[in-house]
C-alpha positions as CSV (number, residue, x, y, z in Angstrom):
1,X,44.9,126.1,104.3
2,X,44.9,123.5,107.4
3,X,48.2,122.1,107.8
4,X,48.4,118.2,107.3
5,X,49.3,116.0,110.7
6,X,52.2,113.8,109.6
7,X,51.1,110.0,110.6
8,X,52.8,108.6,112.6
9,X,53.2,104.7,113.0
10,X,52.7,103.1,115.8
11,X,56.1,101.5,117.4
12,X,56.4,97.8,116.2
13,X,58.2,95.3,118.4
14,X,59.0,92.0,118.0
15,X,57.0,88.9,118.6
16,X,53.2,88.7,118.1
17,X,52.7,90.6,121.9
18,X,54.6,93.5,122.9
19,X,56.8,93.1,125.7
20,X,58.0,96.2,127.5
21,X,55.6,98.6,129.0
22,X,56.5,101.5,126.6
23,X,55.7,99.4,123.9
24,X,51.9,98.2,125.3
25,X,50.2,100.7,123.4
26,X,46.5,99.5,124.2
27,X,47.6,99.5,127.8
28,X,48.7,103.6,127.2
29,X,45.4,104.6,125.5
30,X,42.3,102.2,127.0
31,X,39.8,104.5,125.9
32,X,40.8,103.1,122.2
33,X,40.5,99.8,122.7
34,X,37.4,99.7,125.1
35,X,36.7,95.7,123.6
36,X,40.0,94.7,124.7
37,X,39.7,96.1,128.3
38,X,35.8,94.7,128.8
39,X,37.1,91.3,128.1
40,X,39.9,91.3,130.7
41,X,37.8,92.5,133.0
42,X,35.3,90.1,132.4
43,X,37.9,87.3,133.3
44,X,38.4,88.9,136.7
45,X,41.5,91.1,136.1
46,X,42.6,94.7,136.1
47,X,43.6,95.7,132.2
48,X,47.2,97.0,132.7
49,X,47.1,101.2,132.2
50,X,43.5,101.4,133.8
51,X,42.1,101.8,137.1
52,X,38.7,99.8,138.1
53,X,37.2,102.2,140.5
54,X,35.8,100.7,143.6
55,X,32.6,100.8,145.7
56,X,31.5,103.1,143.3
57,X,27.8,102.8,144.7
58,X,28.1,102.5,148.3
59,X,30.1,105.6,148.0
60,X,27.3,107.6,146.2
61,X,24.7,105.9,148.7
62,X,26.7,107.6,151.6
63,X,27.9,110.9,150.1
64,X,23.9,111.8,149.2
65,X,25.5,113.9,146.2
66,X,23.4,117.3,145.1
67,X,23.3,119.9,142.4
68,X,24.9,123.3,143.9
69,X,27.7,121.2,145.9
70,X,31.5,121.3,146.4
71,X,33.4,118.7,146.8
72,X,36.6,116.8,146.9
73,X,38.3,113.7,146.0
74,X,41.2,114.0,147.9
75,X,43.3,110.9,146.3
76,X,42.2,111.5,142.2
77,X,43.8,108.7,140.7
78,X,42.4,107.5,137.5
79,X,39.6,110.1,138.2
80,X,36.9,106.8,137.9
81,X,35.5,107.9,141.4
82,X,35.9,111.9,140.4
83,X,33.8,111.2,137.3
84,X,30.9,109.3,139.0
85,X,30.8,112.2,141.6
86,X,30.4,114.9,139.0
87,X,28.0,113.1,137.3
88,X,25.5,114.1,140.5
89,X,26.1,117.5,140.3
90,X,24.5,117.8,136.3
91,X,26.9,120.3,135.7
92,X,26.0,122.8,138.9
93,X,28.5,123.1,141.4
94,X,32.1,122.4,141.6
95,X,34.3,119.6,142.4
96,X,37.7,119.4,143.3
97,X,40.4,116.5,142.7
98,X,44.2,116.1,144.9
99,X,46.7,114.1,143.9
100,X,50.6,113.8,144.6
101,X,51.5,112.1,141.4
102,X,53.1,114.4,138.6
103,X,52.9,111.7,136.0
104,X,49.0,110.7,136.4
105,X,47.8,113.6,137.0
106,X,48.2,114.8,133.6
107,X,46.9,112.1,131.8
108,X,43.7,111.8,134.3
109,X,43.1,115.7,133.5
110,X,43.8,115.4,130.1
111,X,41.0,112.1,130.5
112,X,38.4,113.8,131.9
113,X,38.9,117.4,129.8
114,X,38.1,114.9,126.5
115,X,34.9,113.5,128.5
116,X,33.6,117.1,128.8
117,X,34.5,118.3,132.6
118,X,36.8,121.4,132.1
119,X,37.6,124.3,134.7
120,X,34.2,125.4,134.8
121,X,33.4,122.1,137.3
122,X,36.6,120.6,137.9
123,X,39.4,121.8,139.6
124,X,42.9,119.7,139.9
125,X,45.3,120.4,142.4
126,X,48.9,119.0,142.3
127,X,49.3,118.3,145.9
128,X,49.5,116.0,149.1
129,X,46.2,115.9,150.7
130,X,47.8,116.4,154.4
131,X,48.0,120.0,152.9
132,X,44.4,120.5,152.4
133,X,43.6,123.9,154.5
134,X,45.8,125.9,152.4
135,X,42.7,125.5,149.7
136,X,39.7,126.1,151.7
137,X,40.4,130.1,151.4
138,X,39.3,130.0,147.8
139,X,37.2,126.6,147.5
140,X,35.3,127.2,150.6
141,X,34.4,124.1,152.9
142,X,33.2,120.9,151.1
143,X,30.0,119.5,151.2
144,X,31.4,115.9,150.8
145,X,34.7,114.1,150.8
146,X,36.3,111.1,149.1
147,X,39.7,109.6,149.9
148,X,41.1,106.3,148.4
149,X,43.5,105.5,149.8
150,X,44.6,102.1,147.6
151,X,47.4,102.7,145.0
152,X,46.4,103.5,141.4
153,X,46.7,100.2,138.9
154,X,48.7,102.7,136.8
155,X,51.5,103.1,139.1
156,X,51.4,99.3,139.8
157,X,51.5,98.3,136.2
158,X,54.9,100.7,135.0
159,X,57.4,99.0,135.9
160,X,59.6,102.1,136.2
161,X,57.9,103.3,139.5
162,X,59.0,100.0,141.1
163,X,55.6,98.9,142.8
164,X,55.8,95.4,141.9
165,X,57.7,92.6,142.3
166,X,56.7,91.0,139.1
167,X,58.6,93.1,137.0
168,X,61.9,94.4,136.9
169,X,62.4,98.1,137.5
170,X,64.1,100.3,139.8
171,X,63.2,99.9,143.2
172,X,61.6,103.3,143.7
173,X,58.0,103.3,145.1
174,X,57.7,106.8,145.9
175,X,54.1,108.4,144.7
176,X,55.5,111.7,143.5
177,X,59.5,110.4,141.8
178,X,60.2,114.3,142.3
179,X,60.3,114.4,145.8
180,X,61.8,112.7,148.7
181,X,64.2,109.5,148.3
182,X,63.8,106.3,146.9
183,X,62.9,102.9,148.3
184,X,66.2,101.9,147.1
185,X,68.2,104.7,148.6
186,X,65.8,104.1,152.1
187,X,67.7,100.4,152.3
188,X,71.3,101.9,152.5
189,X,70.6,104.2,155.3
190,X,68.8,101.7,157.6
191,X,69.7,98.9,160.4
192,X,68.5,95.6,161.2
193,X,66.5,96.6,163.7
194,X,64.6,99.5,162.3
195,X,63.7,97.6,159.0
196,X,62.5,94.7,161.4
197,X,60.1,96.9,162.9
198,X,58.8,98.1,159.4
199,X,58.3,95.3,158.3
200,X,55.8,94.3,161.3
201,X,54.7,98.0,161.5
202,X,53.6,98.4,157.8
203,X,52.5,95.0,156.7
204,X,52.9,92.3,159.7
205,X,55.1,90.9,157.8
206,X,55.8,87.3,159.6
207,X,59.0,86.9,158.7
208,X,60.2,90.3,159.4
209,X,63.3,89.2,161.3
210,X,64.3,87.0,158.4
211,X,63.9,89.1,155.9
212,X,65.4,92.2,157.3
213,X,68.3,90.5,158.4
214,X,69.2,88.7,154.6
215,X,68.6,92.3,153.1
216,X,71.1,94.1,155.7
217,X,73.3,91.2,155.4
218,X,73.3,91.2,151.1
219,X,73.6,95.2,151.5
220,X,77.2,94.7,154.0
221,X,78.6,92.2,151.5
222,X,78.6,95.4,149.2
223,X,76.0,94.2,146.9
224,X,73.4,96.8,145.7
225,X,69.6,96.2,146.0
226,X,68.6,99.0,143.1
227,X,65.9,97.3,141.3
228,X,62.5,95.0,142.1
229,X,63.7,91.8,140.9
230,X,66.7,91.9,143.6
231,X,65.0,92.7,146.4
232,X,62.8,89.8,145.4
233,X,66.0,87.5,145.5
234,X,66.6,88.8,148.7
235,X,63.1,88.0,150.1
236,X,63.6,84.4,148.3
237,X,66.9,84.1,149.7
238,X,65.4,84.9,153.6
239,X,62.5,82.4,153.1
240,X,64.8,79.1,152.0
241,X,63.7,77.2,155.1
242,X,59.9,77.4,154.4
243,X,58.9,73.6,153.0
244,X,59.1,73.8,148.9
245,X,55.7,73.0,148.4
246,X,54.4,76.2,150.7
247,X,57.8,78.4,149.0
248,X,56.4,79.6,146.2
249,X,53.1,81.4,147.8
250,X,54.9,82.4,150.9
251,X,57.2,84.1,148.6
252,X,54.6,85.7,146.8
253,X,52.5,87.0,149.6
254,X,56.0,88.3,151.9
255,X,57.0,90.2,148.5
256,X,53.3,92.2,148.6
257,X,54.2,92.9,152.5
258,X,58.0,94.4,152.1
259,X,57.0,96.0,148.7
260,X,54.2,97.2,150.9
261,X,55.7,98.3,153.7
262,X,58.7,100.2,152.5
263,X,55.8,102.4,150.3
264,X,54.4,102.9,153.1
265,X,57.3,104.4,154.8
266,X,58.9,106.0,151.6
267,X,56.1,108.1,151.1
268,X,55.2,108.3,155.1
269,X,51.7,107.2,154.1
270,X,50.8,106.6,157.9
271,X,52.1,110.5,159.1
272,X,50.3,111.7,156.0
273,X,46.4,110.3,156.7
274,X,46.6,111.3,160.6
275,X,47.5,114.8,159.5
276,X,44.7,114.5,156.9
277,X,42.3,113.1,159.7
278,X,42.6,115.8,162.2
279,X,42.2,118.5,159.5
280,X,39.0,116.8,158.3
281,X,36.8,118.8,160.3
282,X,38.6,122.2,159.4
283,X,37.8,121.2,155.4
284,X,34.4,119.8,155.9
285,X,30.8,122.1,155.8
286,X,27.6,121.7,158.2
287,X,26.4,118.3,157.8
288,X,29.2,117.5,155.8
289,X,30.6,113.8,154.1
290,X,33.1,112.2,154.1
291,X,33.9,108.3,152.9
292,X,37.8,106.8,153.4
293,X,38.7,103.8,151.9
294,X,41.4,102.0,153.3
295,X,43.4,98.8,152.1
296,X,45.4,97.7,155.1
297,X,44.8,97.1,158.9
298,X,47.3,100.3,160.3
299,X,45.1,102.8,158.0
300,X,41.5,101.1,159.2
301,X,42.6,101.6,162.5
302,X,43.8,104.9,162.2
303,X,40.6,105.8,160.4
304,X,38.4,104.3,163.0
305,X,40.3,106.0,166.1
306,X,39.9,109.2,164.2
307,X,36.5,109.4,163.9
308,X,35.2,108.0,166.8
309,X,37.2,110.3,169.1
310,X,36.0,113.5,166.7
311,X,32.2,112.0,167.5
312,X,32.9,111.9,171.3
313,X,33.9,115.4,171.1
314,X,30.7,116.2,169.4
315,X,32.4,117.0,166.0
316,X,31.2,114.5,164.0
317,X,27.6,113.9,164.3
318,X,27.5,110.1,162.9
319,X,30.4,107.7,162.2
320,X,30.2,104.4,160.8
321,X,29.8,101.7,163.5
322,X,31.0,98.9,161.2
323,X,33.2,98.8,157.7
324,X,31.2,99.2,154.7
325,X,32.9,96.0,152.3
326,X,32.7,95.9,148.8
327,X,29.6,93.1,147.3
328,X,31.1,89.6,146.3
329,X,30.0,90.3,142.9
330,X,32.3,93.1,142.6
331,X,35.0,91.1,144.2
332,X,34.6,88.5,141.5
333,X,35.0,91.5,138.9
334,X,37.4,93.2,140.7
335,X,40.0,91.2,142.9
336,X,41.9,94.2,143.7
337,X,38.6,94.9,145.7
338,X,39.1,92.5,148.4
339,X,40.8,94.2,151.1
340,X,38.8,97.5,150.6
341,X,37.0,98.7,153.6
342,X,35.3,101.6,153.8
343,X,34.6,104.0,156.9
344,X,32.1,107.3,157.0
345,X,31.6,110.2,159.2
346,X,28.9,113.2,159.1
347,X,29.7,116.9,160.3
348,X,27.7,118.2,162.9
């Protein structure tokens, strides 16, 4: 006889709209509430818990998908552009996904298991994709190549991994929590003039000086800055002098730059792609693809020296002379889309 599954009620919370994360439980199963999520995007925003994938079709015009292939999506995400990609191989062939993310990765695999793509075409591996070679001796080269290199809306949207300033949580910002040291714990080993030039490194942050020095000066008054909301006050507290009716939106727009910029050194995102970038050709098959996006100026440029110094040496047979950007239309849709560009290179 089948055992009965006890029901169980959904948390209540008080109000007529939840308020904490945990509690958001349309924003922790989408796929339930499919209405809900169309609508929001509609209006031009990202429903918290989802990912919108972007460049979606220039990515499959460029990567020229076919049945047989193998290939990789080397940041995996919300597995939106993993999905699209397996679509092109109807089942023949085998596709394989990175990411560096304990938590998401689970639920992405668990995502795509319920849409029908098991181990007999998809493959997840729990890694950084700077260690890439150490699967080629069992995957074989790939025939095409994806890497997004954006931040997932997931990780944005929990406020316990500390990517935005719009929330409070602990200042964390690191893509795998398991490894490494906090963004919190980066602040009390650093001076003024090393978090200066991270600031202008990682996000040309225009008040850098400021900034950095109100930070070091909060942190040697013996006051702790362990969560997103103060290391918000600190940024307000640098910008002061700014005229009140430009404050507000210079405030706004220096918070994306630190919060930026210490993720980017946290999780030594710039180190990480140029090891990724010179073991591109290793990975990659005859007449291989491979599409990057990137989301700020010190990746494009990284991206771009890469691939045009690899197609000098006769590595790379084509390169993309110009960004690929993503259609105003999906802008519209998708505001997170803005800053996307997208570079492309062919194996000789």
């Amino acid at each position: 006889m089948e055992e009965k599954k006890e029901h169980k009620r959904r948390v209540r919370y008080s109000g007529t709209h939840p308020k904490k994360f945990s509690e958001k439980y349309k924003e922790h199963q989408p796929e339930k509430y499919k209405d809900v999520v169309e609508k929001v995007i509609s209006k031009g925003s990202t429903p918290a818990g989802t990912h919108i994938s972007i460049m979606v079709n220039e990515i499959l015009d460029f990567l020229q998908i076919q049945e047989g292939q193998i290939g990789l999506d080397a940041t995996l995400g919300f597995g939106g552009h993993t999905l699209e990609m397996m679509k092109c191989l109807h089942g023949k062939g085998h596709h394989h996904a990175l990411d560096i993310d304990p938590i998401e990765i689970e639920k992405t695999k668990k995502r795509l298991l319920d849409l029908g793509y098991g181990e007999e075409i998809l493959t997840i591996h729990h890694m950084n994709f700077a260690e890439i070679e150490t699967l080629i001796e069992t995957t074989g080269k790939f025939d095409y190549i994806l890497a997004d290199l954006g931040v997932s809306s997931m990780q944005i949207d929990n406020p316990e991994r500390g990517f935005s300033f719009k929330v409070e949580g602990p200042l964390d910002l690191r893509l795998n929590p398991q490894r490494g040291i906090s963004a919190a714990e980066r602040l009390q080993n650093i001076d003024l003039e090393e978090l200066t030039g991270m600031l202008i490194e990682n996000a040309d942050e225009p008040y850098a000086e400021q900034i950095a020095r109100k930070i070091i000066s909060t942190l040697k008054k013996g006051k702790k800055i362990e969560t997103t909301t103060a290391l918000k006050e600190a940024i307000e507290g640098a910008l002061f002098f700014i005229p009140e009716k430009e404050r507000k939106e210079a405030i706004k727009k220096s918070c994306q730059r630190t919060f930026q910029a210490l993720r980017i050194d946290v999780n030594q995102e710039f180190e990480v792609l140029h090891t990724f970038l010179e073991k591109l050709p290793l990975i990659l098959a005859k007449n291989g693809r491979v599409a990057i996006l990137t989301f700020h100026s010190g990746e494009d440029r990284l991206v771009k020296k890469s691939f045009k110094e690899l197609e000098k040496q006769g590595i790379y047979l084509e390169v993309a002379k110009d960004v690929v950007r993503p259609s105003a239309t999906e802008c519209n849709r998708n505001p997170r889309a803005r800053s996307t560009k997208m570079r492309w290179a062919i194996m000789a």
